[in-house]
Phi, psi and omega in degrees: 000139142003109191261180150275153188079036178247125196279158191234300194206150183225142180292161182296154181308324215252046193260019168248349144312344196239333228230155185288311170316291181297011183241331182297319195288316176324288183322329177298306166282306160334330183274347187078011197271353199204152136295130178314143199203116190285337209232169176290341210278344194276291181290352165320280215309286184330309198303306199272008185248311183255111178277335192277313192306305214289313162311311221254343174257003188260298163358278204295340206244001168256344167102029182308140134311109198218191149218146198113148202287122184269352149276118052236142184299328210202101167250014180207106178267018185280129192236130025276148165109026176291180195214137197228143152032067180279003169269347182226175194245147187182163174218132178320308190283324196297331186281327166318346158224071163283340209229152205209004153282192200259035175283160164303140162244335174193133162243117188285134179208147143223174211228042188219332193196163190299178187289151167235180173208170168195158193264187140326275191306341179266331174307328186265351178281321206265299179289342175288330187282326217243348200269305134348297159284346172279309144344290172306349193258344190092035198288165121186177184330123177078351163296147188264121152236134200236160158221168169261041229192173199255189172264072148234169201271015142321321168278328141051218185308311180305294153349299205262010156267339161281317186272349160278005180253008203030036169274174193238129188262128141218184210178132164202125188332154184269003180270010144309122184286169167338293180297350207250313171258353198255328202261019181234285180314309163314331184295311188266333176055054169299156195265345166216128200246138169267154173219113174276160172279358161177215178180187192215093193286069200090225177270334190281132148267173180212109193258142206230040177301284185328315177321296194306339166283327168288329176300308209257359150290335181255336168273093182289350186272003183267106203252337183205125170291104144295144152259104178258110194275087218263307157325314173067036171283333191125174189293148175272129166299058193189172192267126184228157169262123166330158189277331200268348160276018186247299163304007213267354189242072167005153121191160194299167162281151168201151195219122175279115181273141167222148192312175180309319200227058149248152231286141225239275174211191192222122166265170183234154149293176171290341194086348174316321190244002170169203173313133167321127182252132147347078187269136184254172190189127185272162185266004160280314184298298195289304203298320184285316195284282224264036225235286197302274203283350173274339174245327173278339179238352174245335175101015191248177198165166207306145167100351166303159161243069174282138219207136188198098182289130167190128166312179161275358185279018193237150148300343227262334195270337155300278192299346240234294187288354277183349173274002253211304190238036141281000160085345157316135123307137207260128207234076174269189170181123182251091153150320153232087186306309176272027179244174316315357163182179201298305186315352156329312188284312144346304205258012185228348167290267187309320185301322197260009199000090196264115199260341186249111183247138159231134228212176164247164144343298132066199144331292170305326169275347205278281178007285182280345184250027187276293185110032203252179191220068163314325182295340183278321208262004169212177190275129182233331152013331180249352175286121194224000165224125162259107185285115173262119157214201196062024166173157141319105161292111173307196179268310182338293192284254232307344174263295178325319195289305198272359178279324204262309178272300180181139186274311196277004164294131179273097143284117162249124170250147193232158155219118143239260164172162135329328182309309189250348183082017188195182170240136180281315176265107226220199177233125168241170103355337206229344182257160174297168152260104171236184187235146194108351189224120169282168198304308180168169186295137172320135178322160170047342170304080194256074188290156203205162138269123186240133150286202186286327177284337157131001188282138177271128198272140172218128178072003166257160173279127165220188177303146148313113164219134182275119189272334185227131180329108315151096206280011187279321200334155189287182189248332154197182139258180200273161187044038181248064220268356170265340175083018169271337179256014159284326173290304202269357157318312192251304185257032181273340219235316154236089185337129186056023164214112200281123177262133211265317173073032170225147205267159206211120138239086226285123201268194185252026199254346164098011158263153182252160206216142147233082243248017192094180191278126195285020192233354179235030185266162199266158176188114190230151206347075175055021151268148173231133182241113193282193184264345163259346134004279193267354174287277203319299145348271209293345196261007187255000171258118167020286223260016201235125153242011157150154182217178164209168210190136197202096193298155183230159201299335184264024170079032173248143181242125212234118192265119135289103181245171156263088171331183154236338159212205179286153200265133098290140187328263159031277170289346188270347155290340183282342183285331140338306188289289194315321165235049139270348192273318205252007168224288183190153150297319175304350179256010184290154193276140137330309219204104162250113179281108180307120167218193185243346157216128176299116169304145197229116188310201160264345140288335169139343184298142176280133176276062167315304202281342164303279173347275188339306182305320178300286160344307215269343182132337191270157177309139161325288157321358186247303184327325172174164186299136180267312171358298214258040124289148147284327178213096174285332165324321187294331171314319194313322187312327207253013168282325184272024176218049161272112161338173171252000000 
């Protein structure tokens, strides 16, 4: 196998002469805002010890538009409840349409309708049009508009028309079943839902009139439908305002400017373990941090193509759109990545000559265990970063990308969340590439390995803990009106510092290991272990297409795989061997079971701890919201591998 730390790539000598970082760090010392500083490791230190400086030059040198005094960048640093650049005002979509000339701005692909394209300029005429429409429904500063709809640039547009009236956006994808969304959208009672009648998932369509009609039996607060005939199944038995009467009055963009934090959109948690809870996010806190990391840490900026596969139910579609105010063109795409085969995604890269592709984990493994070779079979030339996130990327996938894919490519595997909208553990320009390891901590991130007493760890596994504040941080959660189930989500566990609830290991060189979720680790006579760890072992053997793993209350430890061909005594011994060798004896399973799917969140996440419960005696349905699943159906399986 593969180790961690076998360098993969190094920036070019001159790669603080090319890169938006390195013209950022100049500006610093020219403004006098910093000490001159050759290395990232350098501008790290600086970022996370003066938060006001570091803030307060990300303002300046990107030009925010605002009213109002922007000092002081950090006038309270207490978390939860820090207070960020409390005298001015500004709105997020105005900085997304800075730029009104006729470069592309956003390309569009589905499996529903032909390619689209729109320039800067008409993407802000389409929204000044849509901004207008919203006005007519009775839209204004603090109103809620949800959709219902895919990653097209409908959404969009609706989405950079909410937020220029300072009404509040949230938004899920349409393959989310009812319950899934009425337990997301009820919460918030938006006055207006935009909706398409379906989509085309491959070759299948799937028309959702009914799903929306059972929906607006429980969302009573929805006073206006927008109707998109995205799909063309026909008119809804029920009352709507048309797209094109909707779309129907011109008019220019104008932007209602708002305090820093005041609320932006609304993210959701998975629902897994109860009600989705409301991550609020503000247009100040999101326009600076990703301001921050699409130009200082991905290197992008006008003439780029940025492509970041994600449904609207992810964050990955907030940060994805969000290259728009970096001066990108925005690469979106709606509908099966893996029809007519994994190589699709691949093949709209070199057609769109796409230079930032972002993908999951995965993805990148499905690939590789595809056999595919993108880099022989289409022109890739212009690619010059790949991005991973939503799980730990092995070392395997990280040696397949430059074998496969391109020797000159930056991977960045990243980690953040939904909580914040961004990523903490990021990708730079200016760092080596090794595998298995993201690069380093985000700029202003101050991120940390705590063991339990609260100590910070270097080259050990400890908890993820954020030490200082962050301005993506929510701003509340929603229907929280004490700020308690927001506290105890996060600070409950090392008071005024948010834990993450993921294992971590920061090396001394300032690259990171993620080893998975700390609420699902493993620990057996006293070795601990994250899962992926042991994901990375079983999924690397051949005849294994995806698996799940689950220490149960009584010390057994129970290996779930999905074969790839018929299961045999045999293979599970050899997957035994493998990971005694390549781990531990203590990691070998009790016991491994054949089933036909891993459960899956509606992002993608594998569920141990529902399992665990299942196991352990409780009902599926009690284990967790069968909603927030992708194939819930699939729980059931694990009721017939209950002790007796």
């Amino acid at each position: 196998m593969t180790a961690y730390g076998e360098l993969l790539w190094e920036p070019p000598a001159d790669a603080l002469e090319h890169t938006r970082i390195g013209d950022f760090m100049r500006w610093l010392a020219e403004a006098g805002r910093a000490p001159a500083m050759a290395t990232y490791e350098q501008l790290w230190q600086w970022s996370v010890t003066d938060l006001d400086g570091f803030w307060s030059a990300v303002w300046h040198y990107f030009e925010i538009l605002s009213d109002g005094a922007p000092e002081p960048a950090l006038a309270n640093d207490t978390m939860p409840g820090a207070v960020w650049f409390p005298g001015s005002a500004l709105n997020y979509a105005e900085h997304m349409l800075r730029r009104r000339d006729d470069a592309v701005a956003v390309i569009a692909h589905s499996d529903t309708r032909d390619r689209v394209e729109l320039t800067f300029g008409q993407l802000a005429a389409q929204v000044g049009t849509a901004r207008r429409g919203l006005m007519a429904l009775g839209v204004g500063p603090g109103d809620r508009v949800a959709a219902y709809a895919p990653n097209i640039p409908e959404t969009l547009i609706v989405m950079l028309a909410t937020a220029s009236l300072g009404a509040i956006w949230s938004s899920c994808a349409p393959e989310f079943g009812t319950g899934a969304v009425v337990s997301r959208l009820r919460q918030i009672e938006p006055k207006v839902l935009l909706a398409v009648d379906g989509y085309r998932y491959g070759e299948t369509p799937f028309d959702r009139t009914d799903a929306i009609a059972d929906m607006l039996d429980e969302l009573t607060s929805v006073e206006a439908v927008v109707w998109l005939p995205y799909l063309g199944s026909g008119e809804p038995g029920f009352g709507v305002v048309a797209w094109d009467a909707f779309m129907s009055e011109a008019g220019d963009p104008e932007f209602q400017r708002v305090l820093f934090d005041h609320p932006l959109w609304v993210l959701y948690s998975s629902g897994t373990t109860g009600a989705p809870k409301g991550i609020v996010h503000s247009h100040g806190g999101i326009t600076l941090e990703l301001l921050k990391m699409l130009a200082l840490q991905a290197d992008l900026g006008d003439g780029d193509r940025f492509f970041w596969f994600s449904t609207t139910g992810w964050m990955m579609w907030n940060y994805l759109i969000s290259g728009l105010m970096v001066g990108s063109t925005i690469v979106l795409f709606d509908g099966n990545p893996g029809h007519p085969s994994l190589m699709r995604l691949w093949e709209m890269a070199a057609g769109e000559r796409i230079s930032y592709f972002g993908t999951s984990a995965p993805f990148l493994h499905a690939s590789m265990q595809e056999g595919l070779r993108p880099g022989a079979e289409v022109d890739l030339s212009n690619l010059r970063a790949i991005g991973s996130t939503g799980s730990p990327l092995s070392p395997e996938g990280f040696r397949w990308v430059y074998e496969a894919v391109k020797p000159d490519v930056l991977l960045g595997s990243v980690s953040g969340g939904t909580d914040l909208c961004t990523a903490f553990v990021a990708s730079s320009p200016l760092l080596p590439v090794r595998t298995g390891e993201l690069q380093c901590r985000a700029l202003a991130a101050a991120v940390e390995a705590f063991d339990p007493a609260g100590n910070p760890l270097i080259d050990q596994t400890g908890e993820l803990v954020i030490t200082r504040p962050m301005p993506s941080m929510p701003v509340a959660f929603w229907n929280d009106p004490d700020g308690s189930r927001y506290h105890d989500a996060y600070f409950d566990v090392f008071p005024g510092m948010w834990r993450h609830g993921d294992w971590i290991k920061i090396g001394r060189e300032g690259g990171c290991v993620i080893y998975g979720r700390s609420d699902a680790t493993l620990n057996r006579g006293g070795v601990r272990m994250g899962t992926s760890e042991f994901y990375r072992v079983v999924e690397s053997v051949s005849h294994i297409a995806d698996s799940v793993v689950v220490h149960t209350d009584d010390d057994r430890l129970i290996l779930f795989v999905v074969p790839q061909e018929e299961w045999s005594g045999q293979m599970a011994e050899e997957l035994r061997f493998r990971l005694r060798t390549e781990l531990s004896p203590r990691h070998v399973p009790d016991a491994i079971h054949e089933i036909q799917a891993v459960p899956r969140t509606l992002s993608g996440k594998k569920l141990e701890i529902p399992i665990k419960r299942i196991l352990a005696g409780t009902p599926p349905a009690e284990a967790t919201r069968l909603d927030a699943l992708a194939n819930p159906e699939s729980l059931s399986a694990f009721e017939g591998f209950r002790r007796p």
